[in-house]
MMTF fields as JSON, N, C-alpha, C and O atoms, coordinates in Angstrom:
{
  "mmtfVersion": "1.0.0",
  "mmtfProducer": "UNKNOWN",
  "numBonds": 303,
  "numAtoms": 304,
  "numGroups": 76,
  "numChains": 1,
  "numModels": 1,
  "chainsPerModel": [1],
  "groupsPerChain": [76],
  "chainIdList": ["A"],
  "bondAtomList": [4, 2, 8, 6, 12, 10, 16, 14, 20, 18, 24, 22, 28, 26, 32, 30, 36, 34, 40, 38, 44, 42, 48, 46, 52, 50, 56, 54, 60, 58, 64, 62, 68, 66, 72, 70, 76, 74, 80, 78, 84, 82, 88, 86, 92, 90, 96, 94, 100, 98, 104, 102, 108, 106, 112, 110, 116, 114, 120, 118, 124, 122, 128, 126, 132, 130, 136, 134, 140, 138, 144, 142, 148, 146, 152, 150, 156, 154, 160, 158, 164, 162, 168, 166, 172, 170, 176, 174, 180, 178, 184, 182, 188, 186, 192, 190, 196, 194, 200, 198, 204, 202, 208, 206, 212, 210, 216, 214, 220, 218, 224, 222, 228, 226, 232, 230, 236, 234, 240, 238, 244, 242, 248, 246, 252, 250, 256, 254, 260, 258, 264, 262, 268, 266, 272, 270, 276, 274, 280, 278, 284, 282, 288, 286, 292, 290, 296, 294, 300, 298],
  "bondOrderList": [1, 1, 1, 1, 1, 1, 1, 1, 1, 1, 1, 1, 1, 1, 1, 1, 1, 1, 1, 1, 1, 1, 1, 1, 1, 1, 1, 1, 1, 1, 1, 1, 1, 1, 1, 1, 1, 1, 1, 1, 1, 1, 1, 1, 1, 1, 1, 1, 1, 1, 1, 1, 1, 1, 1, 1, 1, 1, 1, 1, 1, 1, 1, 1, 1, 1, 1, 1, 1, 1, 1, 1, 1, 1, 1],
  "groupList": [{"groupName": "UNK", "atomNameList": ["N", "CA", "C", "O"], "elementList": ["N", "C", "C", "O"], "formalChargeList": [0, 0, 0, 0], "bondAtomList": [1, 0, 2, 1, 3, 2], "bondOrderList": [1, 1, 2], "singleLetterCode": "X", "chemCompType": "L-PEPTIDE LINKING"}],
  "groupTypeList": [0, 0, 0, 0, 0, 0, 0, 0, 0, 0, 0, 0, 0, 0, 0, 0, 0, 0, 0, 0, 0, 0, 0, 0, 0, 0, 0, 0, 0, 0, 0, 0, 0, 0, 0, 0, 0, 0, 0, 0, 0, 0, 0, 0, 0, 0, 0, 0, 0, 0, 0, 0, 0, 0, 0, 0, 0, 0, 0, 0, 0, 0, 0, 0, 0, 0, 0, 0, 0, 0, 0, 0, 0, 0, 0, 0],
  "groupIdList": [1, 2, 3, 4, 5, 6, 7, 8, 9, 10, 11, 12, 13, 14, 15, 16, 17, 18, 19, 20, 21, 22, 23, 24, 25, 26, 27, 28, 29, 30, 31, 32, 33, 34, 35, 36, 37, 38, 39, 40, 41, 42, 43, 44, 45, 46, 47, 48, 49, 50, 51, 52, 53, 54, 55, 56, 57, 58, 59, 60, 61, 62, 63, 64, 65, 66, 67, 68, 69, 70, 71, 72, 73, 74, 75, 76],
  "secStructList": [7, 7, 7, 7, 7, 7, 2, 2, 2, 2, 2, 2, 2, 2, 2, 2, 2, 2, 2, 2, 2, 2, 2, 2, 2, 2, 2, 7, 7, 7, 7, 1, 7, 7, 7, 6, 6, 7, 6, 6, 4, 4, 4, 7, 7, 7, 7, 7, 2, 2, 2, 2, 2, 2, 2, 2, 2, 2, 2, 2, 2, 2, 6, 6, 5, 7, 6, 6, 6, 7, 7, 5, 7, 7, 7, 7],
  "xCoordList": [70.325, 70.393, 71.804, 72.441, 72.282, 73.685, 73.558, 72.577, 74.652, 74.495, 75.447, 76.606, 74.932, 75.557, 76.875, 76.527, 77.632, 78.452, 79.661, 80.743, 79.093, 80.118, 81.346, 82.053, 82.029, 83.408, 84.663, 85.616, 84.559, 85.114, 85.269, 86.344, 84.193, 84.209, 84.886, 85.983, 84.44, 85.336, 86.815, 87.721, 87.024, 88.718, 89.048, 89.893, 88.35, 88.475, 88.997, 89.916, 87.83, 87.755, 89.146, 89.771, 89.568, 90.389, 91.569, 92.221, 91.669, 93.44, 92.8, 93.095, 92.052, 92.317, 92.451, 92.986, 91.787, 92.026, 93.821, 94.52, 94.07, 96.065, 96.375, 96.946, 96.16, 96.985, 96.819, 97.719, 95.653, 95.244, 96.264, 96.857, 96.538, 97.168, 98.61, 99.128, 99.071, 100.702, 100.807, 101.797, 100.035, 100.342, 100.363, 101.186, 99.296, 99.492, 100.897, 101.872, 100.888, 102.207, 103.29, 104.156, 103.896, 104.589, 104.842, 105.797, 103.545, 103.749, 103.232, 102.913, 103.319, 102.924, 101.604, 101.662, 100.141, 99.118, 98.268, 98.107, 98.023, 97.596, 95.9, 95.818, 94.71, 93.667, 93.205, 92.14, 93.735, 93.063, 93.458, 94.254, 92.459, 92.849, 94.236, 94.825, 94.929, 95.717, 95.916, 95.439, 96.579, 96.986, 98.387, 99.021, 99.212, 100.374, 100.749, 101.797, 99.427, 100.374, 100.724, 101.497, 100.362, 100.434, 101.844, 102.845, 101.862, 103.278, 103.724, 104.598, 103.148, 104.265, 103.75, 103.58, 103.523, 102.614, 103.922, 103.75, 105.042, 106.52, 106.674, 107.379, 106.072, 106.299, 105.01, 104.981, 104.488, 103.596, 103.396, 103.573, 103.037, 103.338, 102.269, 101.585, 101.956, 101.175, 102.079, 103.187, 101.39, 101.929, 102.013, 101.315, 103.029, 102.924, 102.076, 101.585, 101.865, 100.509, 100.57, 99.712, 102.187, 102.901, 102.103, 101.165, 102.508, 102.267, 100.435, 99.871, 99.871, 98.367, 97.617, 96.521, 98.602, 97.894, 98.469, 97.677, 99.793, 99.983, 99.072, 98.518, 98.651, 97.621, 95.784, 95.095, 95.575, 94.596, 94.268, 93.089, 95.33, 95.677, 95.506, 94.631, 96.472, 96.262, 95.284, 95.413, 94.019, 92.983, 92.041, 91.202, 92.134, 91.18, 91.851, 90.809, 92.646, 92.926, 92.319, 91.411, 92.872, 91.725, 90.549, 90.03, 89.591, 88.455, 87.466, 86.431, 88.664, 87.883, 87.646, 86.901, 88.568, 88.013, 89.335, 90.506, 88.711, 90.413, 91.214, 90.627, 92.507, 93.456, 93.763, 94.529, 93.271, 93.623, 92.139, 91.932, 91.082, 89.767, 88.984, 88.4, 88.923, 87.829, 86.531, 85.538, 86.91, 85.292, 85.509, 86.541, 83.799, 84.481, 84.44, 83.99, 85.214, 85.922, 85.053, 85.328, 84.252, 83.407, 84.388, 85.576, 83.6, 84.981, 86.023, 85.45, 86.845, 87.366, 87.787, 88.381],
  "yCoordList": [118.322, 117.755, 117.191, 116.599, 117.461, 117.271, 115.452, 114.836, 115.103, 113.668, 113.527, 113.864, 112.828, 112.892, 111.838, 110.69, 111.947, 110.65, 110.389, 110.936, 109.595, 108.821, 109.227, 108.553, 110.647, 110.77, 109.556, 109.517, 109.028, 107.524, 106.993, 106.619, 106.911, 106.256, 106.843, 106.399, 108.068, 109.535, 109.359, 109.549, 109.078, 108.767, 107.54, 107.581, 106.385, 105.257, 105.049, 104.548, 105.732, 105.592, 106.34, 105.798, 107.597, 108.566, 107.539, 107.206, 107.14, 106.292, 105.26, 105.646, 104.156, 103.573, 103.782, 103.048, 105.071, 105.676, 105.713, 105.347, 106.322, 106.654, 105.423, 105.013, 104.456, 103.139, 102.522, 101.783, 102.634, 102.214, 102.863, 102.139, 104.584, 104.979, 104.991, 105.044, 104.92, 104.314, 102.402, 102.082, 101.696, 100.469, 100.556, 99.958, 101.399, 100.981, 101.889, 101.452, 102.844, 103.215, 102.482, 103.158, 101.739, 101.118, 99.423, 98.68, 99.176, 97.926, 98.191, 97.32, 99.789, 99.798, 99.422, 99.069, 99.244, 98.447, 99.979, 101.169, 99.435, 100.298, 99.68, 98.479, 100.34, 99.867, 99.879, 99.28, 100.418, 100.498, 98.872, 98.01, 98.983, 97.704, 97.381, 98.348, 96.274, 95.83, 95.202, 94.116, 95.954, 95.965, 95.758, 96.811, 94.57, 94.193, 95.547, 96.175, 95.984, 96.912, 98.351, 99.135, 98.54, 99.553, 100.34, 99.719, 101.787, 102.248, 101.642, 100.823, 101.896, 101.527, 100.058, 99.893, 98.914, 97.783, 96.802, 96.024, 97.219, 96.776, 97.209, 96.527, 98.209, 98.893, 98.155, 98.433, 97.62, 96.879, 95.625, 94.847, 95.119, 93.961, 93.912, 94.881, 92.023, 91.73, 91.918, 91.498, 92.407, 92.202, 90.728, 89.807, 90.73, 89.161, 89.334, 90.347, 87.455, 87.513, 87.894, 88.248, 87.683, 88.332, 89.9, 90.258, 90.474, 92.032, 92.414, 93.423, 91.152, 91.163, 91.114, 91.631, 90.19, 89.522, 90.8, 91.468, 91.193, 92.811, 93.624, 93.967, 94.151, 95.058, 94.91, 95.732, 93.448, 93.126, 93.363, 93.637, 93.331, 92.792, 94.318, 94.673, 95.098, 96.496, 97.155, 98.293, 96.895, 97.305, 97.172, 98.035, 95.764, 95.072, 95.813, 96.333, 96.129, 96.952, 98.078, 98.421, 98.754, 100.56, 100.535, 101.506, 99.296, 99.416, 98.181, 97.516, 98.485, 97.557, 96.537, 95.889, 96.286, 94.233, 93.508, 93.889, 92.248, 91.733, 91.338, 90.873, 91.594, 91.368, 89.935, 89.625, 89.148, 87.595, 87.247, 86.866, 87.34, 86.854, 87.728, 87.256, 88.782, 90.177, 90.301, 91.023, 89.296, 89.769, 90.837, 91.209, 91.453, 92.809, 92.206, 91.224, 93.505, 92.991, 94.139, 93.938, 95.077, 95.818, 96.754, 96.873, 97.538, 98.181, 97.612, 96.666, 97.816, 97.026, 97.95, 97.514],
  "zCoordList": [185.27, 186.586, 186.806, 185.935, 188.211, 188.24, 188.772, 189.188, 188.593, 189.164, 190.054, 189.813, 191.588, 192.452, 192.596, 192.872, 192.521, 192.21, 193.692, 193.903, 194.307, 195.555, 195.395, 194.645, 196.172, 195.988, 196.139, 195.361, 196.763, 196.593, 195.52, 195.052, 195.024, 193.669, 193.055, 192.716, 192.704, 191.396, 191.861, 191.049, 192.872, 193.653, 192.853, 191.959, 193.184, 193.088, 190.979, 190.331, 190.734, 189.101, 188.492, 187.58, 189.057, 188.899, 188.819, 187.83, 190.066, 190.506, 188.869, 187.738, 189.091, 188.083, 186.612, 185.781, 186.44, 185.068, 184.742, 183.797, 185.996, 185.517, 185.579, 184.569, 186.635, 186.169, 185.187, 184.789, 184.517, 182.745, 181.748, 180.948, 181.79, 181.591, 181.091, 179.976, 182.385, 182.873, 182.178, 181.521, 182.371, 182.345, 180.21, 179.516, 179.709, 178.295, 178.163, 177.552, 178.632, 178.287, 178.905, 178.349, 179.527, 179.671, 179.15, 179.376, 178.356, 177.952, 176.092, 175.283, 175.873, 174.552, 174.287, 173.11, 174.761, 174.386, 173.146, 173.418, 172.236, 171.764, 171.762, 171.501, 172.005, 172.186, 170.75, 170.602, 169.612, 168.294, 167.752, 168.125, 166.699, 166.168, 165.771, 165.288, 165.843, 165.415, 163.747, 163.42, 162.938, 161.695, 161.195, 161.266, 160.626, 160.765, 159.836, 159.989, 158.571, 157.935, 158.696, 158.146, 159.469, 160.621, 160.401, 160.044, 160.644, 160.718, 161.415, 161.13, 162.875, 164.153, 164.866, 166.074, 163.664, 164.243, 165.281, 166.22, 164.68, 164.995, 166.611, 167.354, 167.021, 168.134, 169.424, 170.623, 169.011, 169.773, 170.063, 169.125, 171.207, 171.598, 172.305, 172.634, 172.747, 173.221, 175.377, 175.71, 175.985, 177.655, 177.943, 177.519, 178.761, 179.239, 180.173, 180.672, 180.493, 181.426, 182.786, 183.596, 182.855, 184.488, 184.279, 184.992, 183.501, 183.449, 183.513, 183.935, 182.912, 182.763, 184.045, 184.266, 185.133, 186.263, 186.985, 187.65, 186.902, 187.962, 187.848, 188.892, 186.681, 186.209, 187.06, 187.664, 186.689, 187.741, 188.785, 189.008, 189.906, 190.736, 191.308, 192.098, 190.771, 191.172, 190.985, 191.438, 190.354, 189.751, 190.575, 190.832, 191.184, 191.837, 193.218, 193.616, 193.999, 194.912, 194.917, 195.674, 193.963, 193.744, 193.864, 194.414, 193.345, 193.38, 194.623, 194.595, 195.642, 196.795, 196.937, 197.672, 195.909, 195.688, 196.163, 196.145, 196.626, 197.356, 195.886, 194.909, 195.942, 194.649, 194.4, 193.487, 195.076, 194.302, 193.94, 192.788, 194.814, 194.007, 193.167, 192.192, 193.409, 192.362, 193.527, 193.434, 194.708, 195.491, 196.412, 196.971, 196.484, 196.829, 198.741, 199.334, 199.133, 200.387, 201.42, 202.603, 201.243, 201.858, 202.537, 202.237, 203.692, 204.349, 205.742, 206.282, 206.165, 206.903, 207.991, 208.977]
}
């Protein structure tokens, strides 16, 4: 059975998938555990929270929610 899924959404999920994307690649986040003995543990860093709260912020845009509170904002 196929599942019908709100093209909006599949839009919605899509855009935020690449900005997940783009943002670990640009701030290095590696989602695996963190291990100091790590080859490349040197190469990773924690994001600042400036970079944490951009990330949000844009997130919470893609997915319809107003970008300073997370509530959703319906259509306008």
């Amino acid at each position: 059975m196929a599942m019908n899924i709100d093209p909006e959404r599949q839009r919605r999920l899509r855009e935020l998938a690449e900005l997940h994307a783009r943002w670990q690649s640009a701030h290095q986040v590696d989602d695996a555990e963190f291990t100091p003995e790590g080859a490349d543990s040197a190469n990773r860093r924690s994001p600042s929270p400036q970079a944490q709260r951009e990330y949000l912020r844009r997130a919470r845009e893609i997915m319809g929610l107003d970008p300073d509170t997370g509530h959703y904002r319906g259509t306008e």
